[in-house]
C-alpha positions in Angstrom: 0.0 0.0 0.0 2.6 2.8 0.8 4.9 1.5 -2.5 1.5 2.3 -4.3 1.3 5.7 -2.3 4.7 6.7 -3.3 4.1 5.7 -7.4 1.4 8.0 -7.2 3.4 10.7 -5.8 6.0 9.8 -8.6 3.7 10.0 -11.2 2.3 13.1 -10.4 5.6 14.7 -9.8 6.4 13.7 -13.4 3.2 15.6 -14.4 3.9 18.6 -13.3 7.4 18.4 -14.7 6.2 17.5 -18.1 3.4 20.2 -17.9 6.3 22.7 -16.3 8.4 21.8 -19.6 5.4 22.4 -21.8 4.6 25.7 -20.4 8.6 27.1 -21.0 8.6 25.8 -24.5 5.1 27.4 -25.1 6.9 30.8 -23.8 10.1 30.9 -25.2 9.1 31.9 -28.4 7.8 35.4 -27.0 10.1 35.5 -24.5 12.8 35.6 -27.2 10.9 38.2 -29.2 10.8 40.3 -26.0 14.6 40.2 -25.3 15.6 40.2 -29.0 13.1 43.5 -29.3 15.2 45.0 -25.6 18.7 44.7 -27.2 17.8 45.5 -30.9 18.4 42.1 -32.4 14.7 41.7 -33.6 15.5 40.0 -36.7 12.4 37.5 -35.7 9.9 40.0 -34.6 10.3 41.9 -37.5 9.9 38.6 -39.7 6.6 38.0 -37.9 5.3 41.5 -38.5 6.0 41.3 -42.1 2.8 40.3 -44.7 3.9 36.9 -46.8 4.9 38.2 -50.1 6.0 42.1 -49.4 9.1 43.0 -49.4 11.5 43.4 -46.2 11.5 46.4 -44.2 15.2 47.5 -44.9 16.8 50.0 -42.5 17.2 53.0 -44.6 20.7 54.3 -45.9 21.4 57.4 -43.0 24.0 58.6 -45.8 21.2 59.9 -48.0 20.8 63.5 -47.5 17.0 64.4 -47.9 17.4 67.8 -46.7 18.6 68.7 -50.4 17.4 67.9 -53.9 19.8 67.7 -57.1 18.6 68.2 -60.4 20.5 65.8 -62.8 20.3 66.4 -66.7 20.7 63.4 -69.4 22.2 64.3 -72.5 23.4 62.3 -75.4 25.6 63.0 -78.5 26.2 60.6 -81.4 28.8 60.6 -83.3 27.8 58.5 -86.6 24.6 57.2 -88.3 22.6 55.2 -84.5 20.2 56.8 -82.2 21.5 57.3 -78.9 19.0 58.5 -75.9 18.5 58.5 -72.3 15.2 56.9 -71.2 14.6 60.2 -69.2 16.1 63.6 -69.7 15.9 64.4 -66.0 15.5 63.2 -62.5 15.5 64.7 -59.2 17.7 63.2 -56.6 19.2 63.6 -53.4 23.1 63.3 -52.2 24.2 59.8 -51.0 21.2 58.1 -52.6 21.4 55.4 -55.3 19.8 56.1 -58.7 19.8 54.1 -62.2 19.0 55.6 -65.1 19.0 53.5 -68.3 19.9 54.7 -72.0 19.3 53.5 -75.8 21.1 52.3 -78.2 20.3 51.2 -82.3 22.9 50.7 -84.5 20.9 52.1 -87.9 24.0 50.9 -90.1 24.1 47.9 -92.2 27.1 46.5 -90.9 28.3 45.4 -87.2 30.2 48.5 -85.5 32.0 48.6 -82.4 31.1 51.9 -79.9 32.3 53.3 -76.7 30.5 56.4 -74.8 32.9 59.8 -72.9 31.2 61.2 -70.5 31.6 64.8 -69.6 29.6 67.0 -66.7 28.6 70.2 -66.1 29.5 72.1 -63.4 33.0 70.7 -64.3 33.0 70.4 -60.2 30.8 68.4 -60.2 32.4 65.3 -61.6 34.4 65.2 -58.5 31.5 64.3 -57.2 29.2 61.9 -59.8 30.7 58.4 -58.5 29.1 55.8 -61.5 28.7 52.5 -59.8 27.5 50.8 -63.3 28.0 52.4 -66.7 28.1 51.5 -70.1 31.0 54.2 -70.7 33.3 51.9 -68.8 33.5 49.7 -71.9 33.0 48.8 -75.5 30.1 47.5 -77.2 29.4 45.8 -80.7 26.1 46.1 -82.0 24.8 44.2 -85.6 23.2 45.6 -88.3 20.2 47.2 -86.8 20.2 45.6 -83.4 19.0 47.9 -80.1 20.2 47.3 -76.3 19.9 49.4 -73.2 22.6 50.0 -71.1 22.9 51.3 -67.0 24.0 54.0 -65.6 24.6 53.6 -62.0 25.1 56.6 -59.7 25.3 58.6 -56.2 25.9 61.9 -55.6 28.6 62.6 -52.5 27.0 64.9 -50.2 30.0 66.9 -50.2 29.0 68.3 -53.4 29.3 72.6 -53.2 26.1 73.8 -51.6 25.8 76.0 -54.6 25.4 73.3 -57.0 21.7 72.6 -57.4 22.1 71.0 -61.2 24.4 68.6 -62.4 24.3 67.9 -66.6 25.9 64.4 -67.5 26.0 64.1 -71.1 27.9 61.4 -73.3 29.5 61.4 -77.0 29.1 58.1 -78.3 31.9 57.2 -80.9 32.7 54.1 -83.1 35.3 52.6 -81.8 38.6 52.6 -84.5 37.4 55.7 -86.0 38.6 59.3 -84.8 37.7 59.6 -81.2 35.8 63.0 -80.4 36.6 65.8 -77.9 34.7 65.8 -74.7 32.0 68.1 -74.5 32.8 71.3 -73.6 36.4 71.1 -74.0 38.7 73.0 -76.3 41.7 70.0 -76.0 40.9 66.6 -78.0 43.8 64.9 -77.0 42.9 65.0 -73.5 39.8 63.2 -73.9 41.4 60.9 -76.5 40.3 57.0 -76.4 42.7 54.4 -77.7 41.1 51.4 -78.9 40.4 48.6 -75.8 40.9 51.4 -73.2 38.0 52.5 -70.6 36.8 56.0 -70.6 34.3 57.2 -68.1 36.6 57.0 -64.7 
């Protein structure tokens, strides 16, 4: 009788530590969101919070300066028989913040021709300035008879640029590649802005 006594003790001393085990694993999972929330790791709470299918809250880029607009000017110049465009001719941005802007290409010739782009800016200060993360200008392109392709530019503006600069005109001369390589706009020197064959303009 007491051996019986004392498995029912046992038992119910299992119980409670099976039900006590229950209960933390039930609790853990907000008790993690709670201290993950306290010391700014809340990599879970924020996955929770987050509709299926929408795209992730990112912490925004503090480097972006939205106290101050820029207005940045596309311009293109072709030097031969193909249409050469930017898909916009202006866009408003602001220092520190990443922009892409895309432009257009056609070869209208009947015969394959290699091309490379100079870039040139205006304030001529401002190129200090213009950092291109992607752009075509780096190198050279063959197009076929006809063909059409759209090519990146990739760009921020440093924040240092002079408070007094408010408009910043990037324009390009595109050029066939073996034939006589143009001046930068707005210069008065050609052989500063010349282009051997297989080099990269657009530093």
């Amino acid at each position: 009788m007491q051996l019986k006594r004392e498995n029912f003790k046992m038992v119910g001393k299992l119980g409670v530590i099976v039900l006590g085990m229950f209960a933390f694993g039930y609790a853990l999972v907000p008790i993690y969101k709670a201290i993950c929330e306290v010391t700014g790791i809340n990599i879970l709470a924020l996955a929770d919070r987050q509709i299926p299918g929408a795209t992730p809250n990112l912490p925004a880029n503090t480097q972006v300066d939205r106290t101050r607009t820029i207005t940045v000017e596309f311009d293109a110049n072709a030097r031969g028989p193909w249409h050469f465009k930017p898909a916009r001719n202006t866009l408003e941005v602001h220092p520190g913040e990443l922009t892409t802007v895309m432009y257009e290409f056609q070869n209208t010739q009947n015969r394959t021709m290699s091309a490379q782009a100079i870039p040139s800016y205006a304030p001529a200060q401002a190129a200090a300035h213009f950092n291109k993360l992607e752009c075509f200008c780096f190198n050279q392109y063959t197009l076929a008879p006809g063909e059409k392709k759209q090519w990146p530019v990739a760009f921020v503006i440093d924040p240092k640029l002079p408070k007094d600069v408010n408009t910043i005109t990037l324009s390009y001369t595109f050029f066939e590649v073996g034939g006589k390589t143009p001046a930068v706009p707005g210069t008065s020197n050609a052989s500063s802005a010349a282009v051997l064959p297989g080099q990269q303009a657009g530093v």
